[in-house]
Structures are given as C-alpha cells and as structure tokens.
ROROSE-295320 format. One record per residue: residue number from 0; residue in three letters; x, y, z of N, C-alpha, C in turn. Coordinates in nm, 4 decimals, padded with zeros to 6 digits. Each point is the difference from the previous one (the first is absolute). Layout:
N
 pos code      n_u      n_v      n_w     ca_u     ca_v     ca_w      c_u      c_v      c_w
 NUM  Ala        X        Y        Z        X        Y        Z        X        Y        Z
...
***
This chain:
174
 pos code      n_u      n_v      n_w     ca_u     ca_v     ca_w      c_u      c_v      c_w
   0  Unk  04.7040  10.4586  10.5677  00.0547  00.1204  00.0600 -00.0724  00.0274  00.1310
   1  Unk  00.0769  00.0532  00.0857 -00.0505  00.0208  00.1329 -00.1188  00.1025  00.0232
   2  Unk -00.0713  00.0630  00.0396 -00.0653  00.0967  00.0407 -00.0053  00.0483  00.1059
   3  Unk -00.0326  00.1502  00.0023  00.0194  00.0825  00.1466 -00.1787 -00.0025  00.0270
   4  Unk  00.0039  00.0248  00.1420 -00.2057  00.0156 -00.0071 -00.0713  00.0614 -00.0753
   5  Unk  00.1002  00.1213 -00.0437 -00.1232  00.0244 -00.0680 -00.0149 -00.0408 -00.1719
   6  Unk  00.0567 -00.0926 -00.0352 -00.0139 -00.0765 -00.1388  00.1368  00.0294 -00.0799
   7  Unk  00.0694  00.1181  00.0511  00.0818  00.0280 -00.0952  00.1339 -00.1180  00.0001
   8  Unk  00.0545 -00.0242 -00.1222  00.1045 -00.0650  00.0219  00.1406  00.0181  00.0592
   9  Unk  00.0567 -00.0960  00.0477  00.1399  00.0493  00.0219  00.0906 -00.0355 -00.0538
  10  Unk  00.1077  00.0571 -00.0489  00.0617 -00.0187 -00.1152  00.1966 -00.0232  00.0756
  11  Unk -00.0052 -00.1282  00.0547  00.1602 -00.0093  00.0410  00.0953 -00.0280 -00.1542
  12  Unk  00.1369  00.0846  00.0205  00.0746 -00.0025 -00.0401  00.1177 -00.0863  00.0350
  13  Unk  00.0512 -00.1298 -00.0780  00.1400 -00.0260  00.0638  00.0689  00.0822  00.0063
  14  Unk  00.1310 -00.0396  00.0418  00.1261  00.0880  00.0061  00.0920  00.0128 -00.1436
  15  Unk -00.0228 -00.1175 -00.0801 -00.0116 -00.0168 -00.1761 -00.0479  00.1389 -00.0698
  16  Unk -00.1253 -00.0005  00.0393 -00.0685  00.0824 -00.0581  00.0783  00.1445  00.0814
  17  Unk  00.0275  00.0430  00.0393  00.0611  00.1469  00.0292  00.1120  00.0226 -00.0183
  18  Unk  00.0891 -00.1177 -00.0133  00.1073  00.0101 -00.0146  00.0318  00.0331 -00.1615
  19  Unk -00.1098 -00.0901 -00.0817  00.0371  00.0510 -00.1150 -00.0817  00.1246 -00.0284
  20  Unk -00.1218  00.0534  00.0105 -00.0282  00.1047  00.0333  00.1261  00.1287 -00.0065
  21  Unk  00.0950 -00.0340  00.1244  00.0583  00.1166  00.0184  00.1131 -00.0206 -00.1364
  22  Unk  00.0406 -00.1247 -00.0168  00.1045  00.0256 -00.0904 -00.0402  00.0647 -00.1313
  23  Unk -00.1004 -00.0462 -00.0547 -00.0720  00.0222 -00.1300 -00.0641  00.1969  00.0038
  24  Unk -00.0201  00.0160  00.1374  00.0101  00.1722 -00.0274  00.0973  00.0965  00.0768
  25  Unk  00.1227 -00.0744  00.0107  00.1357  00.0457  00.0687  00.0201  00.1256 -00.1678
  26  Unk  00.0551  00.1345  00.0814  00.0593  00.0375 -00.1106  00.1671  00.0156 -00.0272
  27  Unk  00.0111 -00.0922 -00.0729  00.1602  00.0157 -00.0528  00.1176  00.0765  00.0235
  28  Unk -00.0986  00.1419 -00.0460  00.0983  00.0767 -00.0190  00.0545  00.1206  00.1525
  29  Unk -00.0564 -00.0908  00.0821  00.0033  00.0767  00.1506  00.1561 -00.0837  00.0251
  30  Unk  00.1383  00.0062 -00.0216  00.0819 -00.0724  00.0478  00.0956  00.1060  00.0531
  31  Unk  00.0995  00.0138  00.1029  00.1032  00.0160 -00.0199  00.0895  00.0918 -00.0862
  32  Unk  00.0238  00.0743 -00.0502  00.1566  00.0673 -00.0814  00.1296 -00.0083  00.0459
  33  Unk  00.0775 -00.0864 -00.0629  00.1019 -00.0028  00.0447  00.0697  00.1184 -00.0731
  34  Unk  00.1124  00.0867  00.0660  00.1219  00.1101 -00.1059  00.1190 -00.0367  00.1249
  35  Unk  00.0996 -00.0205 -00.1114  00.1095 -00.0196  00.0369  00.0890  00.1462 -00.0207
  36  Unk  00.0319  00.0471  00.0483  00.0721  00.1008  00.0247  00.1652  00.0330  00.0622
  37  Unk  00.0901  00.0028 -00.0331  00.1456  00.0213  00.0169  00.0693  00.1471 -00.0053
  38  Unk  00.0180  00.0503  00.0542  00.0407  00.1849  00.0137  00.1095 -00.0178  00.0672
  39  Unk  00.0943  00.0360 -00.0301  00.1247  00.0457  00.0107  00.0150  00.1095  00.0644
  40  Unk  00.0967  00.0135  00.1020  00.0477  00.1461  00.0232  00.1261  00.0186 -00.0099
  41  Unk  00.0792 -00.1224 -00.0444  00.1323  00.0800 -00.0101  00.0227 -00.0338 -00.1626
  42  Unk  00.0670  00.0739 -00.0861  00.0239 -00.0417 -00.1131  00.0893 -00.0897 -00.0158
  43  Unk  00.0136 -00.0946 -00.1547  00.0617 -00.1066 -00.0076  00.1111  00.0039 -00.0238
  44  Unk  00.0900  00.1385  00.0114  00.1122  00.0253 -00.0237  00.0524  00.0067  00.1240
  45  Unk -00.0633  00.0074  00.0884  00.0321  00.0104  00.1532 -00.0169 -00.0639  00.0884
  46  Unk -00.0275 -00.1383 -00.0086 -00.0247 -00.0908  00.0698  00.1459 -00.0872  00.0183
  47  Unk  00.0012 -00.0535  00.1627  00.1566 -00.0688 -00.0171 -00.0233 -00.1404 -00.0669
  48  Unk  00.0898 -00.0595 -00.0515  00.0336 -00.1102 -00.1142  00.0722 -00.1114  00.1679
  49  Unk -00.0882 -00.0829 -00.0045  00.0795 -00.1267  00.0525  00.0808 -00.1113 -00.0620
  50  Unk  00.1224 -00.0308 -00.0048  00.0256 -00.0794 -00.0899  00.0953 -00.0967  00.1181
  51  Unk  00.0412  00.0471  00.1171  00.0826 -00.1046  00.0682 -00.0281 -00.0060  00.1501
  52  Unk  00.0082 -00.0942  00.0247 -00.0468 -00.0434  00.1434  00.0187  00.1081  00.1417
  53  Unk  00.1430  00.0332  00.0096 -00.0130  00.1126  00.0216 -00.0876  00.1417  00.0451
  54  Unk  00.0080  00.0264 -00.1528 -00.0505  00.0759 -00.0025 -00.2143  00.0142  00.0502
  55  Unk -00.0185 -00.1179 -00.0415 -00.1281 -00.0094  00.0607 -00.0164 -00.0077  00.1381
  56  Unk  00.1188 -00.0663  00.0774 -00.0123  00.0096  00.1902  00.0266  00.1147 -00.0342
  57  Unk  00.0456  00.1127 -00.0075  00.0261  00.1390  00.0515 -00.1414  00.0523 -00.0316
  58  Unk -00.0735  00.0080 -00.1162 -00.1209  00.0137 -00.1003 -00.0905 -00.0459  00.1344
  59  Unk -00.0433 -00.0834  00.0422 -00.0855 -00.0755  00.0965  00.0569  00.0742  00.1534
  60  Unk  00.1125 -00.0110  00.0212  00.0026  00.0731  00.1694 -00.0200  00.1684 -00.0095
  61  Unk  00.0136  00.0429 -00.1300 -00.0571  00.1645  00.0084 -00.1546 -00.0516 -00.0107
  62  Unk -00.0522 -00.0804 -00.0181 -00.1462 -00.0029 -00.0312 -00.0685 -00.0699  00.1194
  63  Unk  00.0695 -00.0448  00.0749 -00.0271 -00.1143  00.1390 -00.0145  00.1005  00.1284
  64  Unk -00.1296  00.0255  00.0477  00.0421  00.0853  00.1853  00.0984 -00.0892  00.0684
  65  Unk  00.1010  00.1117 -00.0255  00.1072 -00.0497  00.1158 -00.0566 -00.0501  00.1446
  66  Unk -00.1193  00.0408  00.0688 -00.0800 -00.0260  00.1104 -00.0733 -00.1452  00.0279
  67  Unk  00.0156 -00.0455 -00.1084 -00.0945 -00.1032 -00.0505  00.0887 -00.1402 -00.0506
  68  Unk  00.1144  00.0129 -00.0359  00.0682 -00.0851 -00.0294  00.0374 -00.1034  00.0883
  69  Unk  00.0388  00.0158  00.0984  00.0112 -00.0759  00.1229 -00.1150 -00.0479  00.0693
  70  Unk -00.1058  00.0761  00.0124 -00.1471 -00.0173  00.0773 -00.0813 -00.1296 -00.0866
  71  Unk -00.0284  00.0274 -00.1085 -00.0856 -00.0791 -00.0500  00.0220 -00.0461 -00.1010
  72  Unk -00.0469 -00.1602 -00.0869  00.0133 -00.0134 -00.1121 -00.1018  00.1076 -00.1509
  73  Unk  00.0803  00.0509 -00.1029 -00.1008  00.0141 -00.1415  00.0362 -00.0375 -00.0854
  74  Unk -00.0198  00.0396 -00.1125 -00.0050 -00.0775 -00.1532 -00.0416  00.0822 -00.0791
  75  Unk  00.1281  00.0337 -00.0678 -00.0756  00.1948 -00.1029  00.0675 -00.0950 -00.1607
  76  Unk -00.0555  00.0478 -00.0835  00.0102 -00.0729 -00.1524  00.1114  00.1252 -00.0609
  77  Unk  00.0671  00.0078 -00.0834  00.0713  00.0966 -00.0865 -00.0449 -00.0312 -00.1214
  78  Unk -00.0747  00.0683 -00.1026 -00.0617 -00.0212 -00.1091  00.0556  00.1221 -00.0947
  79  Unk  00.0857 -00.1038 -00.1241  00.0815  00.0821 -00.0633 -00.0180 -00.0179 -00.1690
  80  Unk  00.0147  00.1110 -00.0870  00.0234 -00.0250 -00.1229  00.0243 -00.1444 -00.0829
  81  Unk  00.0186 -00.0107 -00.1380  00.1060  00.0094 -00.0783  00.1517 -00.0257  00.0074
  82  Unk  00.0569  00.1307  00.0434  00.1150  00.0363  00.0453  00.0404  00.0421  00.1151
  83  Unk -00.0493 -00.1078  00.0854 -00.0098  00.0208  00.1597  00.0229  00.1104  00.0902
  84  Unk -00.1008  00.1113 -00.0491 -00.0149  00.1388  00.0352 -00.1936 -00.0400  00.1149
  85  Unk  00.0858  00.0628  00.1253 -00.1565 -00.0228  00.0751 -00.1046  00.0900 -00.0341
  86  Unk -00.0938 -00.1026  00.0304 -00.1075  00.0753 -00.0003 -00.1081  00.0204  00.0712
  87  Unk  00.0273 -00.0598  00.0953 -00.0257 -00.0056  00.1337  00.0221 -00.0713  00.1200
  88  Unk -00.0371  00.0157  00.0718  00.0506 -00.0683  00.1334 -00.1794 -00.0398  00.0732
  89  Unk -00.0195 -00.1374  00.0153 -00.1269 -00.0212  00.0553  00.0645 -00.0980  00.1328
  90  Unk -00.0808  00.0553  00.1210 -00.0215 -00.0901  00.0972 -00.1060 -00.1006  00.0505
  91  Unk -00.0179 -00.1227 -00.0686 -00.0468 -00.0952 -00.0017 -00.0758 -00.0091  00.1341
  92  Unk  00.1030 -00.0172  00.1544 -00.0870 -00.0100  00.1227  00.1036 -00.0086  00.0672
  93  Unk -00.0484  00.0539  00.1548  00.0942 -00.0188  00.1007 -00.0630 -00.1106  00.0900
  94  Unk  00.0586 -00.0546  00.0806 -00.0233 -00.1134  00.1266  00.0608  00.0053  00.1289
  95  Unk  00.0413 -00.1054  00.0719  00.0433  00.0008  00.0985  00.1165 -00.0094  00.0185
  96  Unk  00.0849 -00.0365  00.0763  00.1390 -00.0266  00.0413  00.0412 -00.0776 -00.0737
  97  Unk -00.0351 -00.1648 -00.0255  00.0113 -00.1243 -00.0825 -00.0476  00.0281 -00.1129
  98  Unk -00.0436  00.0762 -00.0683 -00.0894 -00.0470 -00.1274 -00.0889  00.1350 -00.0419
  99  Unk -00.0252 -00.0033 -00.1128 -00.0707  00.0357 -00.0662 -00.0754 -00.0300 -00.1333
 100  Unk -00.1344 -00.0076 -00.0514 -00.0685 -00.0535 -00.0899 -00.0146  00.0965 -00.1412
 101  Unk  00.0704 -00.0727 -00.0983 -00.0071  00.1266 -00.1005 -00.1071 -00.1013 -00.1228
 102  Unk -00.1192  00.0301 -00.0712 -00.0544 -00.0328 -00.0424  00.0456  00.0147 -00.1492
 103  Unk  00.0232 -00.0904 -00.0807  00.0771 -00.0070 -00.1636 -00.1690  00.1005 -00.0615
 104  Unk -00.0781 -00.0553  00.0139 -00.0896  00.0623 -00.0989 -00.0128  00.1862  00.0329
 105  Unk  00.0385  00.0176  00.1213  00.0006  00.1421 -00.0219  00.1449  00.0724 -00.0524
 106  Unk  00.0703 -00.0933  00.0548  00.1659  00.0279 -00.0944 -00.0180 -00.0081 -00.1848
 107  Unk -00.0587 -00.0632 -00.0256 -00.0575  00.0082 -00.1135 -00.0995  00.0839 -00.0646
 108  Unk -00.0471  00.0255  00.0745 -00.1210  00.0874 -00.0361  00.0447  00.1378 -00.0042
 109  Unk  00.0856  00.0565  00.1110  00.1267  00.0975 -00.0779  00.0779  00.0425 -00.0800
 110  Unk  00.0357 -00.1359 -00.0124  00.1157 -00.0169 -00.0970 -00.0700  00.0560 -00.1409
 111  Unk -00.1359 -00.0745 -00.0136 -00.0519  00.0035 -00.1191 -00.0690  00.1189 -00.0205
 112  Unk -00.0624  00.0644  00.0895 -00.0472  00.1448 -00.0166  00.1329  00.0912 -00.0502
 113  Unk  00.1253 -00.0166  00.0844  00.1298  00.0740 -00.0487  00.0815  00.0101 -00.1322
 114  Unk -00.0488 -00.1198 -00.0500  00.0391 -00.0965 -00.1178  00.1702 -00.0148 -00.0302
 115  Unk  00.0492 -00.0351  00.1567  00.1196 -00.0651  00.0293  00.0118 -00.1139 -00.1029
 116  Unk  00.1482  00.0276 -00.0107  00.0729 -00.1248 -00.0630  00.0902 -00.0759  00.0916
 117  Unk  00.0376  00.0248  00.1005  00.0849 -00.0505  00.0739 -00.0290  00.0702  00.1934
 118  Unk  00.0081 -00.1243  00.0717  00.0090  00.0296  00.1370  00.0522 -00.0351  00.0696
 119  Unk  00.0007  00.0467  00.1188  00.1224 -00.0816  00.1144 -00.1069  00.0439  00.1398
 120  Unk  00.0180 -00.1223  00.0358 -00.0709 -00.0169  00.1458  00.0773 -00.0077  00.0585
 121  Unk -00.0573  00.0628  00.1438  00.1040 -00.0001  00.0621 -00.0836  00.0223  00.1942
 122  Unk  00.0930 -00.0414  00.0699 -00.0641  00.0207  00.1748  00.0984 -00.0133  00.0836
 123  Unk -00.0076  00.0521  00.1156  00.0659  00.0382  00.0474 -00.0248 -00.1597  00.1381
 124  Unk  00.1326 -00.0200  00.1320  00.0146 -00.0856  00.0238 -00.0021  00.1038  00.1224
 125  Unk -00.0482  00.0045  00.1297  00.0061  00.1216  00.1376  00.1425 -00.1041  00.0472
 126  Unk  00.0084 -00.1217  00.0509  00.0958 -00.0613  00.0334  00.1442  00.0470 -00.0393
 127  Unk  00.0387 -00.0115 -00.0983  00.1209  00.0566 -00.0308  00.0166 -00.0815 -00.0784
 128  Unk -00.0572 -00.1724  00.0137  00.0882 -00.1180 -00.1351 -00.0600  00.0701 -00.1534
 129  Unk  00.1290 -00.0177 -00.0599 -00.1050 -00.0132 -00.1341 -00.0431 -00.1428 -00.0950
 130  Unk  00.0082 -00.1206  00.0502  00.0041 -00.1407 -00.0311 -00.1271  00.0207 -00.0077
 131  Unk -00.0487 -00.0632 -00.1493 -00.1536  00.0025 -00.0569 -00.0619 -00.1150  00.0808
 132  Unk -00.0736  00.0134  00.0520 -00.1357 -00.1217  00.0407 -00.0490 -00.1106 -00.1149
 133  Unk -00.0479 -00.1061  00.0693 -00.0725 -00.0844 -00.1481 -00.1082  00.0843 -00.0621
 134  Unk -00.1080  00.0990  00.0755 -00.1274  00.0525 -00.0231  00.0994  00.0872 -00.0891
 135  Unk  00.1443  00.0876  00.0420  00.0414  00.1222 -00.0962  00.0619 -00.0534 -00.1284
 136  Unk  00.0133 -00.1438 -00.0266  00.0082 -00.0484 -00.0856 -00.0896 -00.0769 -00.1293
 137  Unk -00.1130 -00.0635  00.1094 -00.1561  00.0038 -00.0964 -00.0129  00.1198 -00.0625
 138  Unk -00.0618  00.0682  00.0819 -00.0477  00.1671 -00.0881  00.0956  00.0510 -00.0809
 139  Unk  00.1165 -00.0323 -00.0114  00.0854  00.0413 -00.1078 -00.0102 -00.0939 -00.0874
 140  Unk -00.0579 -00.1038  00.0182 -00.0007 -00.0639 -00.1628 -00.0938 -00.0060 -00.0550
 141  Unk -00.0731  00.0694  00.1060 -00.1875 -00.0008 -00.0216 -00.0630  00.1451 -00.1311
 142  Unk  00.0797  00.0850  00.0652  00.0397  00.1006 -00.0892  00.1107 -00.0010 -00.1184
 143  Unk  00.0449 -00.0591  00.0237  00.1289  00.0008 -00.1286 -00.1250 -00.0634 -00.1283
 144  Unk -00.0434 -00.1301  00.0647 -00.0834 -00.0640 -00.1092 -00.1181  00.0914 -00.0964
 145  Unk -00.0851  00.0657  00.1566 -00.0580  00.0976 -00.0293  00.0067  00.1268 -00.1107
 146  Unk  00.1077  00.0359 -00.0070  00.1203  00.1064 -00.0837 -00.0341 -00.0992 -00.1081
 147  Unk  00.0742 -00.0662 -00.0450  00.0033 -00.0680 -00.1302 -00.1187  00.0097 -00.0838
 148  Unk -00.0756 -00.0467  00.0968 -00.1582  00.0265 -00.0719 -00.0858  00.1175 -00.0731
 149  Unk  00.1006  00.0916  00.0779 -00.0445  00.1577 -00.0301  00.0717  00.0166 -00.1080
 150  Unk  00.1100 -00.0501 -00.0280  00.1095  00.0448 -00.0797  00.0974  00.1062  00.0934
 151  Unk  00.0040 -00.0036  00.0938  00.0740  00.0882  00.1023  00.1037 -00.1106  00.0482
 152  Unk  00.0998  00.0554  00.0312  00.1763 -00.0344  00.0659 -00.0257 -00.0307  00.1533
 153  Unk  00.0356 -00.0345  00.0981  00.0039  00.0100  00.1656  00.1402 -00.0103 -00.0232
 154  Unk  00.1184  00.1771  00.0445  00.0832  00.0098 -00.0212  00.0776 -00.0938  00.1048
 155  Unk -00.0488  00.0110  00.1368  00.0374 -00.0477  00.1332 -00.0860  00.0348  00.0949
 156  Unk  00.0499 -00.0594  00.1474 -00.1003  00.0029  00.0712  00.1493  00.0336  00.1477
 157  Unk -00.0278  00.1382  00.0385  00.1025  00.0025  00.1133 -00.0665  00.0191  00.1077
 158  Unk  00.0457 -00.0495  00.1109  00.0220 -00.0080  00.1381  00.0722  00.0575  00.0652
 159  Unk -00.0611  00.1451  00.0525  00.1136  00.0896 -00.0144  00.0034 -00.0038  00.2185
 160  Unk  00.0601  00.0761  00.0584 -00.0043  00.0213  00.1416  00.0997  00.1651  00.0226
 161  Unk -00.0059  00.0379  00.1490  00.0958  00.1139 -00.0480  00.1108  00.0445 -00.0436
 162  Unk  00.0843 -00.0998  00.0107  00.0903 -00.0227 -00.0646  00.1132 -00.0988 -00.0680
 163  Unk -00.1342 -00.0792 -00.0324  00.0484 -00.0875 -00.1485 -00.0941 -00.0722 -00.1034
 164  Unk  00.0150 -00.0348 -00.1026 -00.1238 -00.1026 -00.0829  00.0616 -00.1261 -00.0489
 165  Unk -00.1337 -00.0431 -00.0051  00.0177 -00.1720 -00.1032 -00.0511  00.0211 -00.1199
 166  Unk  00.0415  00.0372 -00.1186 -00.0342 -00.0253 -00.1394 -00.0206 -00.1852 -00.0116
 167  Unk -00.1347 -00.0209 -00.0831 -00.0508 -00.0671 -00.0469  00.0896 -00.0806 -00.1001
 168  Unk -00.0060  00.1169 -00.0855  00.0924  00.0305 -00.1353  00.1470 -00.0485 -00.0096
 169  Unk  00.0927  00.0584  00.1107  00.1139 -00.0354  00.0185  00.0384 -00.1422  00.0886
 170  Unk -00.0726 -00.0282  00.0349 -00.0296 -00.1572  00.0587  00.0033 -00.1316 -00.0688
 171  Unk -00.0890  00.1078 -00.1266 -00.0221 -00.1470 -00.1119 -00.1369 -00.0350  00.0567
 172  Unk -00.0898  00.0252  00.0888 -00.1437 -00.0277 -00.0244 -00.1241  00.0308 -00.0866
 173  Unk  00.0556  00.0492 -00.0652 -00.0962  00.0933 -00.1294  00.0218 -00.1118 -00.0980
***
C-alpha cells in the first residue's frame, strides 16, 4: 500500500469498488409513482357514437381549426368505447406543410390511460390531395398491428382536407 509522508496510508478505491458500494446502499424504495387517472366531463350518455365514415369527417372538421387545415400538417387520434361512443379527441402533433411526426407510443399511451377500445387516426393533408403517402401507409399498419396487441380495433385512418377525405376503411386498406 502506498503511503502519504506522513506514514499514513492511502487507501485507492477502483471504480468496482463504488460502484457496488452505491448499489448495495441504493434505497429501493425511493422510485417513481406511477397513477393513472381518467376523468370525464361529459357523461356516457352524452357522448356522440361514431359508427360511419361520415359521420366521423364531420366529428373531426368540428374538432379541426378551420385556420389550420390548409396551413399545416397534424395528426389528432379519436379514442372511443365499446360502442363507439368518444371519448376523446387527442392531438398527437402538428408539423409542417409536408408532414408531420405522430409518435405510436404516445398514441398508445393515451389510448391506454383512456382505456379505449377502438380508434381512428386521422391528419389532415394542407394541399388539398387526399391520396395516402407510403409513410401514411406504414404508420397505419404500424398502428393497426400495434392495436391488436392491446386488444384495441384501429377503426380507420382518414385524410381529411377542407373539403373532402380518404377513409382508410372504405379503401380496403385496413
């Protein structure tokens, strides 16, 4: 062992040695709480029921800034019952002119706090086409798969603009 002048020893530690050190008097129970929480404000007798294509573009352009539809691309989720009564409306993310990035694990991570049975994605196109992209066609199967796993439906996926949409659904891409 080494010594300092004046006799005493010096005592180096690897990085072994502290590392387990810290793990061995880490305390456990310092983690995190997760609470999942879901509150309602409208009752379930009063919520609108989506059941046809339709009716969800009208459902989505009362829920879409008319200001915004043309300007930029987003991507809002419809997360519904059972008996395809909403239960909310989440906006995933907005982007640019071309595009926008909607992340599945936070579409999920909604879904599952909400404890949706069924959803419909959906974004808007500023251009006017509503012809799905290859990328608007990955992420729809990326999520559909996703859904399954949950035990959740991906009702459709529309492409809506100001005045018209592309159902997923009615296409036959689902």
């Amino acid at each position: 062992m080494p010594k300092t002048g004046d006799g005493s020893i010096i005592n180096f530690k690897t990085k072994k040695d502290v590392m387990e050190k810290e793990i061995t008097t880490q305390d456990w129970n310092m983690v995190s709480e997760v609470e999942l929480v879901y509150k309602s404000r409208v009752k379930a007798s009063l919520r609108p029921q989506l059941k046809k294509v339709s009716d969800v573009y009208e459902f989505l352009k009362q829920n879409w800034d008319e200001n915004k539809i043309e300007l930029f691309e987003q991507f809002k989720v419809i997360l519904l019952n059972k008996n395809y009564k909403v239960l909310g409306i989440y906006e995933a993310s907005s982007g640019g002119v071309s595009g926008t990035v909607a992340d599945p694990k936070l579409i999920f991570m909604t879904a599952l706090k909400m404890n949706a049975c069924n959803l419909i994605i959906s974004h808007n196109h500023p251009s006017g086409n509503t012809e799905p992209s290859e990328a608007d066609k990955r992420l729809t199967n990326k999520i559909k798969d996703g859904a399954l796993l949950l035990d959740m439906h991906l009702m459709d996926h529309i492409i809506l603009t100001a005045e018209n949409y592309f159902s997923f659904a009615n296409e036959g891409l689902l």
